[in-house]
HTML snippet that shows the backbone in 3Dmol.js (N, CA, C, O; Angstrom):
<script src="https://3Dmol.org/build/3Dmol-min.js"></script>
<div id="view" style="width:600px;height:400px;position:relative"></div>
<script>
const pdb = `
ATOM      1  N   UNK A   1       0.847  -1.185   0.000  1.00  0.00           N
ATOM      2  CA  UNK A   1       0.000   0.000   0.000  1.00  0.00           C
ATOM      3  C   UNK A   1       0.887   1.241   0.000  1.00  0.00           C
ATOM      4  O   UNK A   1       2.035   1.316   0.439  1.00  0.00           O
ATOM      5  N   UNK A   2       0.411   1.867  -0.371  1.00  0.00           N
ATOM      6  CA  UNK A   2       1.143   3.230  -0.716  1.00  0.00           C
ATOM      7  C   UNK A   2       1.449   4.611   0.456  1.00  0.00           C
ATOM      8  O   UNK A   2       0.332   5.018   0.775  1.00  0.00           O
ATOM      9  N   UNK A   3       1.941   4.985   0.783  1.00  0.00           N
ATOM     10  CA  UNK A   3       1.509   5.476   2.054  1.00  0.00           C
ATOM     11  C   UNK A   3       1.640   7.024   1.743  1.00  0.00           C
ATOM     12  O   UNK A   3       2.641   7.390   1.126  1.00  0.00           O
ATOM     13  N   UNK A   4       0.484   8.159   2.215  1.00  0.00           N
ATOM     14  CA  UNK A   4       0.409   9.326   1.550  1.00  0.00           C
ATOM     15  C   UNK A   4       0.149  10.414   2.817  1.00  0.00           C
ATOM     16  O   UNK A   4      -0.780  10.473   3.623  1.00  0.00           O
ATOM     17  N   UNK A   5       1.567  11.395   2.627  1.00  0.00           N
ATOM     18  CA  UNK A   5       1.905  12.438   3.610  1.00  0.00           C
ATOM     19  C   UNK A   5       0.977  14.004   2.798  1.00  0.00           C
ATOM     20  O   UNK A   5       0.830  14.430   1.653  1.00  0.00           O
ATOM     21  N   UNK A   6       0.607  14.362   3.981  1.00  0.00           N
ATOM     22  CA  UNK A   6      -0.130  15.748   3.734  1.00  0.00           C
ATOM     23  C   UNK A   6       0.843  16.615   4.519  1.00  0.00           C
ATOM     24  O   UNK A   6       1.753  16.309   5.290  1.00  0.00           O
ATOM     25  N   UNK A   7       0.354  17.863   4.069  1.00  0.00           N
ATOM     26  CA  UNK A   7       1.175  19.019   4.736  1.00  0.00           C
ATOM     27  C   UNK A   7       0.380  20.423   4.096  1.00  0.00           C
ATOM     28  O   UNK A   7      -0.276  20.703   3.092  1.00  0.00           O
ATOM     29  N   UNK A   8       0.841  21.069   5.258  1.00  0.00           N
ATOM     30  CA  UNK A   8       0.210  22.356   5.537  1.00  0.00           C
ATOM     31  C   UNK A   8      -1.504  22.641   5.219  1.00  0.00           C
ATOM     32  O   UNK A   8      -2.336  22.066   5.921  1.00  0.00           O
ATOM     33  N   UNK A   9      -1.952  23.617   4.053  1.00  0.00           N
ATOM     34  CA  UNK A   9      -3.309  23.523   4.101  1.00  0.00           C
ATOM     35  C   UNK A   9      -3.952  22.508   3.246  1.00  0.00           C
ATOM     36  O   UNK A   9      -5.144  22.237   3.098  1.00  0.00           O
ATOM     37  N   UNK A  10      -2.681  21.913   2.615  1.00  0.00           N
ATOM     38  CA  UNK A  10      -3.649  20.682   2.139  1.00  0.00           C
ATOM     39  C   UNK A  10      -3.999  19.286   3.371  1.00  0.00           C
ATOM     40  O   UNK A  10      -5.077  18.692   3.374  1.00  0.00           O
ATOM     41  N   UNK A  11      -3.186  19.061   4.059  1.00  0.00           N
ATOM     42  CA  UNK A  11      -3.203  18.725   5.645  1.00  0.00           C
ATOM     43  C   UNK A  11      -4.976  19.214   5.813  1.00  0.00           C
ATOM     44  O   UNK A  11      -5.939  18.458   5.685  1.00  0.00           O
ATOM     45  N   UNK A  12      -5.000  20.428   6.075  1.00  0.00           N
ATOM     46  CA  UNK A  12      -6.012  20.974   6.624  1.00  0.00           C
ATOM     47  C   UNK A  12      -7.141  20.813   6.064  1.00  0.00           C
ATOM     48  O   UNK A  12      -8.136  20.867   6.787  1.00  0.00           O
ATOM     49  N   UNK A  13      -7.300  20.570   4.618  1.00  0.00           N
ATOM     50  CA  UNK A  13      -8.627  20.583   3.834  1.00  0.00           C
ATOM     51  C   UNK A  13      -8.884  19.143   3.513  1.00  0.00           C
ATOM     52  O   UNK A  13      -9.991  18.807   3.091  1.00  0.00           O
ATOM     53  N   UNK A  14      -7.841  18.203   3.704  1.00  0.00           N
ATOM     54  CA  UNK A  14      -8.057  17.222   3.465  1.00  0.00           C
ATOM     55  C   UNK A  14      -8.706  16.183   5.014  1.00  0.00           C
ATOM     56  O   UNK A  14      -9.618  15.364   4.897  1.00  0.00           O
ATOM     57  N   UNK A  15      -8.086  16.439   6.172  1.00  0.00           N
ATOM     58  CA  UNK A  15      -8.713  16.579   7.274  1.00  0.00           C
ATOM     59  C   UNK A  15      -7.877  14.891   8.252  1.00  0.00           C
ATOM     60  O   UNK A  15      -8.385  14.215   9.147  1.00  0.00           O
ATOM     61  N   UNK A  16      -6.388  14.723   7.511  1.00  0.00           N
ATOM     62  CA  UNK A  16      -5.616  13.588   7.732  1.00  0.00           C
ATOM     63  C   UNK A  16      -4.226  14.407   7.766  1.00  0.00           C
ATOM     64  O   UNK A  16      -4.036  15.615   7.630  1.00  0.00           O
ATOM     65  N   UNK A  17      -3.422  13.473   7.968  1.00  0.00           N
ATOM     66  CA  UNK A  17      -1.858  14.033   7.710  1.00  0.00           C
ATOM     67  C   UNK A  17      -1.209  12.989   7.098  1.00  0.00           C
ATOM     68  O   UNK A  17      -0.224  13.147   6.377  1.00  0.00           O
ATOM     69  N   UNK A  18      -1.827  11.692   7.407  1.00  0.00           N
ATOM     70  CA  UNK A  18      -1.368  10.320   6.619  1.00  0.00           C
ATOM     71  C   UNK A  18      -2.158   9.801   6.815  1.00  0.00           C
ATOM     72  O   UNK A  18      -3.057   9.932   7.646  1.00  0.00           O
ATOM     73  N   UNK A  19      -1.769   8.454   5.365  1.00  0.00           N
ATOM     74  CA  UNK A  19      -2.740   7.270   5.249  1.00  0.00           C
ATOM     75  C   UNK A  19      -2.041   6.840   4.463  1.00  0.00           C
ATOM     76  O   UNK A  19      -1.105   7.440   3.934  1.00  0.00           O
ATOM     77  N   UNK A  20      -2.515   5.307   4.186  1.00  0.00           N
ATOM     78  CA  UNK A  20      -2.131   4.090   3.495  1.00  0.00           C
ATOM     79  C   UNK A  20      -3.525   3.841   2.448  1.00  0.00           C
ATOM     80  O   UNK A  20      -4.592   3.511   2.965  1.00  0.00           O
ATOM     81  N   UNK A  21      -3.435   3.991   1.252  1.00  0.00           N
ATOM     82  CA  UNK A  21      -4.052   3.250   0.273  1.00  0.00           C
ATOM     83  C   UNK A  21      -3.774   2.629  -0.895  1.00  0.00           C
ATOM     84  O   UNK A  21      -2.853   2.991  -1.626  1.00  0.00           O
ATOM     85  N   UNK A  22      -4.638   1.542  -1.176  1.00  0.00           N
ATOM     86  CA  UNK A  22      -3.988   0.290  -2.220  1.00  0.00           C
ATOM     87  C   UNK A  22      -4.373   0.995  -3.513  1.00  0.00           C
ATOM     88  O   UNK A  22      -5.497   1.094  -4.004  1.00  0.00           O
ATOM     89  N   UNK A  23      -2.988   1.555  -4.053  1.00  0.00           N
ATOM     90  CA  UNK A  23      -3.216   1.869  -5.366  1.00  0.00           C
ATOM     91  C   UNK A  23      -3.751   1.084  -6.634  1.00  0.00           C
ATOM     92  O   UNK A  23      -3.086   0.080  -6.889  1.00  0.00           O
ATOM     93  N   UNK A  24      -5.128   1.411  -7.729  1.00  0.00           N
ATOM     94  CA  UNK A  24      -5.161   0.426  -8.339  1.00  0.00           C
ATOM     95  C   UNK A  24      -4.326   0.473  -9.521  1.00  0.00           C
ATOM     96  O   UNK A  24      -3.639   1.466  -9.758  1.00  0.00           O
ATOM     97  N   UNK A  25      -4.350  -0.881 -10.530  1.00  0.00           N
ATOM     98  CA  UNK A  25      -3.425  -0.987 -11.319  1.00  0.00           C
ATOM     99  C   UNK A  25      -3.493   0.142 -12.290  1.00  0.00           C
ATOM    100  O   UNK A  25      -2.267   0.247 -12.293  1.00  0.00           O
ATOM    101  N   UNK A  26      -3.799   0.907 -12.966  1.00  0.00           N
ATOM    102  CA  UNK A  26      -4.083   1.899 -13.816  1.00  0.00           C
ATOM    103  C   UNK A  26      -3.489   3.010 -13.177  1.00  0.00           C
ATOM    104  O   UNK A  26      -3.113   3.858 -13.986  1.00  0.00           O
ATOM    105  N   UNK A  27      -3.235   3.345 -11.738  1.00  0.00           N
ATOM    106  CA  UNK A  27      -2.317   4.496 -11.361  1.00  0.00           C
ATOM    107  C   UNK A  27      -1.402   4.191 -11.222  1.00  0.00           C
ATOM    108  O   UNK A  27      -1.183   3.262 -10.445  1.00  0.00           O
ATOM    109  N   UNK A  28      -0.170   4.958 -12.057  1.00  0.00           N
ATOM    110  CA  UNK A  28       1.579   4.842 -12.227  1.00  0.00           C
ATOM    111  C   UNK A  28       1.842   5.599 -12.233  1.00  0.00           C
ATOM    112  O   UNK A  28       3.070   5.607 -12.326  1.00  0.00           O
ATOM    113  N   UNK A  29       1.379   6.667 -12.177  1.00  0.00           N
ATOM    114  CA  UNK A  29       2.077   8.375 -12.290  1.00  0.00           C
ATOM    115  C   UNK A  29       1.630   9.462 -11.354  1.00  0.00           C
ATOM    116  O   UNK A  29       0.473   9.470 -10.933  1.00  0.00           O
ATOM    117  N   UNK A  30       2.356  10.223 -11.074  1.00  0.00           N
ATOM    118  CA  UNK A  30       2.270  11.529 -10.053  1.00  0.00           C
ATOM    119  C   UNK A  30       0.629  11.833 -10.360  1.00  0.00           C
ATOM    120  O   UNK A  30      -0.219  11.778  -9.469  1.00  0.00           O
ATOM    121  N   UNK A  31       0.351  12.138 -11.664  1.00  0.00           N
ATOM    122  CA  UNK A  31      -0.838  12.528 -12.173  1.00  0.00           C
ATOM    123  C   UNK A  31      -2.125  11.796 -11.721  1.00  0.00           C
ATOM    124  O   UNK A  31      -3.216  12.121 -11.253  1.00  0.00           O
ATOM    125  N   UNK A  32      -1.353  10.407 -12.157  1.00  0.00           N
ATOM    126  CA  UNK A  32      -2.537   9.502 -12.339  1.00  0.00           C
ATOM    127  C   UNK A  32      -2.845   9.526 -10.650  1.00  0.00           C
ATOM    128  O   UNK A  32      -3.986   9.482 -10.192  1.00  0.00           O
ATOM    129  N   UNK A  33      -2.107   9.574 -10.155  1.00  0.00           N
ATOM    130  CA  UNK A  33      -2.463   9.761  -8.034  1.00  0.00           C
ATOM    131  C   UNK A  33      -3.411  10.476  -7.620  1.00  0.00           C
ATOM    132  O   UNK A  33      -4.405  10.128  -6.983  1.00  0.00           O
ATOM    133  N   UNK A  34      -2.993  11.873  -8.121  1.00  0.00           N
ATOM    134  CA  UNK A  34      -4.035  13.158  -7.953  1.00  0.00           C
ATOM    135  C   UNK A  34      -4.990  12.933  -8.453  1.00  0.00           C
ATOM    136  O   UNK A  34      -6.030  13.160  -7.834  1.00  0.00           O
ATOM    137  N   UNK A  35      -5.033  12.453  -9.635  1.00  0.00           N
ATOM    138  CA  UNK A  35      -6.387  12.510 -10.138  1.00  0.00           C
ATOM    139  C   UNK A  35      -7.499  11.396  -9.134  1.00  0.00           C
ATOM    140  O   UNK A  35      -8.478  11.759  -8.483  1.00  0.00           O
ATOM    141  N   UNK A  36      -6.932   9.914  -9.292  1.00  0.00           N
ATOM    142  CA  UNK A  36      -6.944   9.222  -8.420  1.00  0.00           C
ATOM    143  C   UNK A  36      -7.692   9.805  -6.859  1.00  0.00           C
ATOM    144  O   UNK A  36      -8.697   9.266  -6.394  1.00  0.00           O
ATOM    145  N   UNK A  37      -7.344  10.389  -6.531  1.00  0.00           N
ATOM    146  CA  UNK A  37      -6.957  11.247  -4.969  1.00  0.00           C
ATOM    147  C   UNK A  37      -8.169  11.912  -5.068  1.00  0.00           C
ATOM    148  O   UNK A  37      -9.082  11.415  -4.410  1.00  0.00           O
ATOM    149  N   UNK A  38      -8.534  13.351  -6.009  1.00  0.00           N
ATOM    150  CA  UNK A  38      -9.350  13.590  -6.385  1.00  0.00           C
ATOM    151  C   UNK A  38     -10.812  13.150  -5.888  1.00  0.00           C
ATOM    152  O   UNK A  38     -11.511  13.723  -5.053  1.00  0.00           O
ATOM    153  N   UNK A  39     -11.119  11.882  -6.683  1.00  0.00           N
ATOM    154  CA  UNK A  39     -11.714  10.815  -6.969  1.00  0.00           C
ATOM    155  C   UNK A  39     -12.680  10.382  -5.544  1.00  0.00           C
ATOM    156  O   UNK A  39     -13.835   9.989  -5.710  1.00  0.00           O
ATOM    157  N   UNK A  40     -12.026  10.509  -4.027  1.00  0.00           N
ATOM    158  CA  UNK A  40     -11.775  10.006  -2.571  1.00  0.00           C
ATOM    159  C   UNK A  40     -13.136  10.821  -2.401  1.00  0.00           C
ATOM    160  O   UNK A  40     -14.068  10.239  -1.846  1.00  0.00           O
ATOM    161  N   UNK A  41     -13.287  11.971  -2.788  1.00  0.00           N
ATOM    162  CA  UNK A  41     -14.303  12.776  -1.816  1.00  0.00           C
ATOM    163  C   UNK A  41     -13.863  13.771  -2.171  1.00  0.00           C
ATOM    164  O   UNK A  41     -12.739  13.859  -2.666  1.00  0.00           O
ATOM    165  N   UNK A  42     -15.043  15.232  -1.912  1.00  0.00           N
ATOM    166  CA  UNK A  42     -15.337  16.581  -1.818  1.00  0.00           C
ATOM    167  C   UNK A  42     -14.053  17.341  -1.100  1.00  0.00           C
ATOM    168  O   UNK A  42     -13.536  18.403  -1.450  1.00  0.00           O
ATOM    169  N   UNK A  43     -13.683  16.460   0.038  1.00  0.00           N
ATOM    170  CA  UNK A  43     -12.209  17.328   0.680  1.00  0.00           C
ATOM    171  C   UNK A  43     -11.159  17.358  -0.270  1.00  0.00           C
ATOM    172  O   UNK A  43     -10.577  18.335  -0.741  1.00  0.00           O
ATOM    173  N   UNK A  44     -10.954  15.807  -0.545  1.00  0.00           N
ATOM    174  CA  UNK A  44     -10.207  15.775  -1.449  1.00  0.00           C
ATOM    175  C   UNK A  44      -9.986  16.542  -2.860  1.00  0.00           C
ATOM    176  O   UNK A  44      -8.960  17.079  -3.280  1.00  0.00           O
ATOM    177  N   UNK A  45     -10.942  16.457  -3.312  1.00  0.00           N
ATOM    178  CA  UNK A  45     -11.148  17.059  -4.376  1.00  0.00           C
ATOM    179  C   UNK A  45     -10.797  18.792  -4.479  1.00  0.00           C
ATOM    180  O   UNK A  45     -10.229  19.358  -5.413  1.00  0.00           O
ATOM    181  N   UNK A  46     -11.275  19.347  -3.340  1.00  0.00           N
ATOM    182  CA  UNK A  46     -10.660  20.686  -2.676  1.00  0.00           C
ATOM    183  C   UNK A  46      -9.468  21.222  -2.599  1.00  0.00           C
ATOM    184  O   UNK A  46      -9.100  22.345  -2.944  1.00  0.00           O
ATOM    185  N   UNK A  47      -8.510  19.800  -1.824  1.00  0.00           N
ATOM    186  CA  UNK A  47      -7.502  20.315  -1.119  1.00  0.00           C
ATOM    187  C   UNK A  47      -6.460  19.853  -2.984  1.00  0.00           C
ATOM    188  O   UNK A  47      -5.546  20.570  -3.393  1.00  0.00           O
ATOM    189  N   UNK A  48      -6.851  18.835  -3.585  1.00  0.00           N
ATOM    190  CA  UNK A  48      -5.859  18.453  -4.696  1.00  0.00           C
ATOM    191  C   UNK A  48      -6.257  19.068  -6.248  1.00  0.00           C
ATOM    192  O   UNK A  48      -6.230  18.359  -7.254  1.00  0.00           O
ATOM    193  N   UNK A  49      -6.474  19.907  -6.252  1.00  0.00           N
ATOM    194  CA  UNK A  49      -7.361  20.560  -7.613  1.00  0.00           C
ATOM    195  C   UNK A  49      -6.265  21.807  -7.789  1.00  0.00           C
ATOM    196  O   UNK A  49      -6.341  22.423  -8.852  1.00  0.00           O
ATOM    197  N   UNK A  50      -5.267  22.219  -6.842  1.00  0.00           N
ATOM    198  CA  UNK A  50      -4.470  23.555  -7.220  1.00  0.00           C
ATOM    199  C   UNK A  50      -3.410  23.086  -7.772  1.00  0.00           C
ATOM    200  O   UNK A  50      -2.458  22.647  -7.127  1.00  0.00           O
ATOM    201  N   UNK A  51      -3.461  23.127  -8.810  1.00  0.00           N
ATOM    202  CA  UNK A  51      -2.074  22.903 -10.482  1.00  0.00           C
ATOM    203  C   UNK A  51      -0.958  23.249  -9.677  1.00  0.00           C
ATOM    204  O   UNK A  51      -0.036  23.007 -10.456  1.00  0.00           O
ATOM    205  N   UNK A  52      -0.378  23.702  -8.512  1.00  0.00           N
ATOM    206  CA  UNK A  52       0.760  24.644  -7.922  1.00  0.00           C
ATOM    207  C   UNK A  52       1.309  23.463  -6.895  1.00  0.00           C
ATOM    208  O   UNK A  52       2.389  23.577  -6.315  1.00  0.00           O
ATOM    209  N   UNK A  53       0.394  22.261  -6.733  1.00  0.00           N
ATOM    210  CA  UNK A  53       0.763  21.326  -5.777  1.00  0.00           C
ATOM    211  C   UNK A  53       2.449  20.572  -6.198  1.00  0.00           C
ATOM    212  O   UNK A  53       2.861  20.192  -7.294  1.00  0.00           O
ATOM    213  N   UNK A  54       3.152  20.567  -4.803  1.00  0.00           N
ATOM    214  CA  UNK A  54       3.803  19.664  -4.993  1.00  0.00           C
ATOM    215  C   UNK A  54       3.803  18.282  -4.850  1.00  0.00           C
ATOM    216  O   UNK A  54       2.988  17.686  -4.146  1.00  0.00           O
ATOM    217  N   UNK A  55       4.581  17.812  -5.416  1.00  0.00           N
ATOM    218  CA  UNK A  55       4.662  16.023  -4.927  1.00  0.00           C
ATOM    219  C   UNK A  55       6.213  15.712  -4.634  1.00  0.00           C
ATOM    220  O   UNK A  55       7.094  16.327  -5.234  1.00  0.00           O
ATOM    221  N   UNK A  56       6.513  14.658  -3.613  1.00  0.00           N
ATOM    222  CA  UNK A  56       7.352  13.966  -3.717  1.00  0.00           C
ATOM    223  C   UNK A  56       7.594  13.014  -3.504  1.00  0.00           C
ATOM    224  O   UNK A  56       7.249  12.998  -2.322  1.00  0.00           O
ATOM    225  N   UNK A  57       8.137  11.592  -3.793  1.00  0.00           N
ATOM    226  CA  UNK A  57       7.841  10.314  -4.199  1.00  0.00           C
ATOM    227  C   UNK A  57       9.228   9.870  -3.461  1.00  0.00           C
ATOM    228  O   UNK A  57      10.379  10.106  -3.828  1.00  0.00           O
ATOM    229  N   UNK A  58       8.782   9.171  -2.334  1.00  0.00           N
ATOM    230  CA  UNK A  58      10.414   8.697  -1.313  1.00  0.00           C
ATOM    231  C   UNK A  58      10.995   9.755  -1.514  1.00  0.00           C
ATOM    232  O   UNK A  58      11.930   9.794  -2.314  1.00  0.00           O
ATOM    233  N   UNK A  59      10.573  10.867  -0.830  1.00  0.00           N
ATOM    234  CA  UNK A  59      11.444  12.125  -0.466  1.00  0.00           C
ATOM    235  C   UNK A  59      12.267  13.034  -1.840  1.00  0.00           C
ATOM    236  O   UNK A  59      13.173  13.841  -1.627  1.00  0.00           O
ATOM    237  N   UNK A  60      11.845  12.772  -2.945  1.00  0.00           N
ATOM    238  CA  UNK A  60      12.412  13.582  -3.843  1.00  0.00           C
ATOM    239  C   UNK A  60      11.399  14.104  -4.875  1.00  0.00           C
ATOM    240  O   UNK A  60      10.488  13.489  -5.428  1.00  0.00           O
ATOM    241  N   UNK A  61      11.746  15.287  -4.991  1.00  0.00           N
ATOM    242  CA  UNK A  61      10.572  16.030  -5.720  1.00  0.00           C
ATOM    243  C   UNK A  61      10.453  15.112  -7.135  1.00  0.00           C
ATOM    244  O   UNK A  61      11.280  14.601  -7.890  1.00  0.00           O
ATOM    245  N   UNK A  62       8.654  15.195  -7.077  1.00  0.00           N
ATOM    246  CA  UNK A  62       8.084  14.584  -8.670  1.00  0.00           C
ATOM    247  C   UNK A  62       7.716  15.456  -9.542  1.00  0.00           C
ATOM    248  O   UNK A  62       7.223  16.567  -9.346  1.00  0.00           O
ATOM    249  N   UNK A  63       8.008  14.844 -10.676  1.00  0.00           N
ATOM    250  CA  UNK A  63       6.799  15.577 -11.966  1.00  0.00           C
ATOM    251  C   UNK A  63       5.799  14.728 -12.033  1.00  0.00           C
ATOM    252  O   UNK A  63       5.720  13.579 -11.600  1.00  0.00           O
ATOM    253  N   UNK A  64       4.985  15.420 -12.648  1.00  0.00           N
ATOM    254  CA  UNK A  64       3.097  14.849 -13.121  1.00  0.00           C
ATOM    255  C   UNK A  64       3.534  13.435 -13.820  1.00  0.00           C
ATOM    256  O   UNK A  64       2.739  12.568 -13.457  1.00  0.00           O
ATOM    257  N   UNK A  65       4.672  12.841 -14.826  1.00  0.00           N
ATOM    258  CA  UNK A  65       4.818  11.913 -15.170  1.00  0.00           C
ATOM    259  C   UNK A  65       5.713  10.755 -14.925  1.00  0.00           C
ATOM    260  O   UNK A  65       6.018   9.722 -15.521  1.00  0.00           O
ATOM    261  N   UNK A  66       6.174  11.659 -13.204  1.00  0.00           N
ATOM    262  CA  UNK A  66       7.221  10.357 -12.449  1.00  0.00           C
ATOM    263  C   UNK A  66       6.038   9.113 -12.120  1.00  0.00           C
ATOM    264  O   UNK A  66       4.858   9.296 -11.820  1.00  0.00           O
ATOM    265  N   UNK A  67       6.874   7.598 -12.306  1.00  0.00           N
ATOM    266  CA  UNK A  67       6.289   6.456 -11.910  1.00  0.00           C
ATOM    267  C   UNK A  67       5.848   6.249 -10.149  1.00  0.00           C
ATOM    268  O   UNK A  67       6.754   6.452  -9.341  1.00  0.00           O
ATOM    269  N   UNK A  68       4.623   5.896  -9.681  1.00  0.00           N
ATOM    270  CA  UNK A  68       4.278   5.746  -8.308  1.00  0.00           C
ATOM    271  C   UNK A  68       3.792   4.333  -8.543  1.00  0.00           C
ATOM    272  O   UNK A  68       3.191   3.841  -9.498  1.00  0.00           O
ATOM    273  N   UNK A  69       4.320   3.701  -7.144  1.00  0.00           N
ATOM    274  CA  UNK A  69       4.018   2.474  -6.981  1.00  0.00           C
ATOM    275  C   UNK A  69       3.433   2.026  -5.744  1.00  0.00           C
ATOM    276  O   UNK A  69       3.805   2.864  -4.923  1.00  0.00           O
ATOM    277  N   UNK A  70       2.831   1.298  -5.244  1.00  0.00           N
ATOM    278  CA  UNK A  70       2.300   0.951  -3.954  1.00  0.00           C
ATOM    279  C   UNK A  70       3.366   0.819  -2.686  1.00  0.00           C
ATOM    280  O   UNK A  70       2.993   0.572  -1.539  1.00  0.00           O
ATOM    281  N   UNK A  71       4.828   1.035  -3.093  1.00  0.00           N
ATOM    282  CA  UNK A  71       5.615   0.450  -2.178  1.00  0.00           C
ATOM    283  C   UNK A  71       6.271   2.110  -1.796  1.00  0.00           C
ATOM    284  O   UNK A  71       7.204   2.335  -1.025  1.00  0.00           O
ATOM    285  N   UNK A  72       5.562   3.023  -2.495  1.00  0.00           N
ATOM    286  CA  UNK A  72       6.094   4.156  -2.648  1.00  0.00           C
ATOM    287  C   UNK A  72       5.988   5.183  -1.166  1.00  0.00           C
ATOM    288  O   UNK A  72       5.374   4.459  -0.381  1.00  0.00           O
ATOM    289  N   UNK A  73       6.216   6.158  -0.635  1.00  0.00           N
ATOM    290  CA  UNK A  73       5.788   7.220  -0.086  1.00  0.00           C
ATOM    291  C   UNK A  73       5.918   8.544  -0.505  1.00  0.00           C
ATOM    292  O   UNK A  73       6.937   9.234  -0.525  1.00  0.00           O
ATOM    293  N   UNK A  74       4.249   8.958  -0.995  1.00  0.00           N
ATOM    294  CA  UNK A  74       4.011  10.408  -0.923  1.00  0.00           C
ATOM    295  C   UNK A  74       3.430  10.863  -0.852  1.00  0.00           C
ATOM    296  O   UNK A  74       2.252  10.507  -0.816  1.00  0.00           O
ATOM    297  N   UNK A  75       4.026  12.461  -0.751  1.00  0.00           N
ATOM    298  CA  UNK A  75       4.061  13.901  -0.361  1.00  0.00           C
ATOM    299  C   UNK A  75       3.752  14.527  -0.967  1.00  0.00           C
ATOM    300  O   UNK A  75       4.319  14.833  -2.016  1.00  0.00           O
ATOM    301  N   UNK A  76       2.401  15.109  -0.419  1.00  0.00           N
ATOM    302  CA  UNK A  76       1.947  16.158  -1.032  1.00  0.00           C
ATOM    303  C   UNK A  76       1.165  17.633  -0.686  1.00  0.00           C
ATOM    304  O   UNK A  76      -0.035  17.744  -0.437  1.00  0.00           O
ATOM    305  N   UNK A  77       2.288  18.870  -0.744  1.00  0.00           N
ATOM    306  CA  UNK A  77       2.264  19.421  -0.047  1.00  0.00           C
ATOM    307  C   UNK A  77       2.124  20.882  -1.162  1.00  0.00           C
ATOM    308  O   UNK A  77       2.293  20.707  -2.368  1.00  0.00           O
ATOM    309  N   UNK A  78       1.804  22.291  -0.607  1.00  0.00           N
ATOM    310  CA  UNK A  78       1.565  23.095  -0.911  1.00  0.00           C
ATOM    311  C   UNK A  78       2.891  24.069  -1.783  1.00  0.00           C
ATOM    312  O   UNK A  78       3.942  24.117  -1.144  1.00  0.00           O
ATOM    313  N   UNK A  79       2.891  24.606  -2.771  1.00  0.00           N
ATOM    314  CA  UNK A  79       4.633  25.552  -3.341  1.00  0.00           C
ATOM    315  C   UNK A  79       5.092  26.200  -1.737  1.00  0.00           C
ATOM    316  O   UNK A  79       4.306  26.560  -0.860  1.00  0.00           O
ATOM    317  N   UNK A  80       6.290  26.212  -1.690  1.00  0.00           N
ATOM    318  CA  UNK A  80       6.987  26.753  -0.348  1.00  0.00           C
ATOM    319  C   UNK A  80       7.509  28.050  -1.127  1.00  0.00           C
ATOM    320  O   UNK A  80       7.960  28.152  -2.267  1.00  0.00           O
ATOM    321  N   UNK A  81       7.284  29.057  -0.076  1.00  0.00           N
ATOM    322  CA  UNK A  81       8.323  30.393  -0.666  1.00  0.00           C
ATOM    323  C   UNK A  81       8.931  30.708   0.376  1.00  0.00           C
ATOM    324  O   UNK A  81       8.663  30.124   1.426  1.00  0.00           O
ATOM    325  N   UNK A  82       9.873  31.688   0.325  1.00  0.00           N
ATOM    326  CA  UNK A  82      10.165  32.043   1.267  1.00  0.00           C
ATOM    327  C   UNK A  82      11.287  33.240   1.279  1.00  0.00           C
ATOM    328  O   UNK A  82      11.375  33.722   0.150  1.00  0.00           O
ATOM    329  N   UNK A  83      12.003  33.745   2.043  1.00  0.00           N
ATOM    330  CA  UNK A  83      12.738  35.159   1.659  1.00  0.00           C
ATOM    331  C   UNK A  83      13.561  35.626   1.876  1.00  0.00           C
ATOM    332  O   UNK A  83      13.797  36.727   1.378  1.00  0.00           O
TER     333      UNK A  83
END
`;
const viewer = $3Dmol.createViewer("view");
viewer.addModel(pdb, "pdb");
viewer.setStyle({}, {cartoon: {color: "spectrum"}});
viewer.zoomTo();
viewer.render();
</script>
């Protein structure tokens, strides 16, 4: 199972900070997750709908077409700025 870290206000809108779910076979990609994710419910759908989201897949930043696997951990968290 896949195990999936929240942070900051997506943390907050989504209404978890982690969880474990069994990815099905048709999701392999950063994309295909979110969309996936999406999919969960109205929070979800809320907190994962801003194009600005990051991901990272065992601790290293993803693109929309890096491979995700069930054995994977990720992160998905809000653009950081800072000054």
């Amino acid at each position: 199972m896949a195990r999936f870290l929240y942070f900051a206000w997506v943390r907050e809108k989504i209404g978890v900070a982690t969880e474990t779910l069994n990815l099905p076979p048709d999701v392999s990609t950063v994309a295909n997750v979110l969309t996936h994710l999406r999919g969960q419910g109205e929070q979800y759908d809320n907190a994962l709908s801003d194009n600005n989201l990051r991901v990272a897949v065992n601790q290293t930043y993803a693109q929309a077409n890096s491979p995700v696997t069930n054995s994977d951990e990720i992160a998905i968290f809000p653009p950081v700025s800072g000054g």
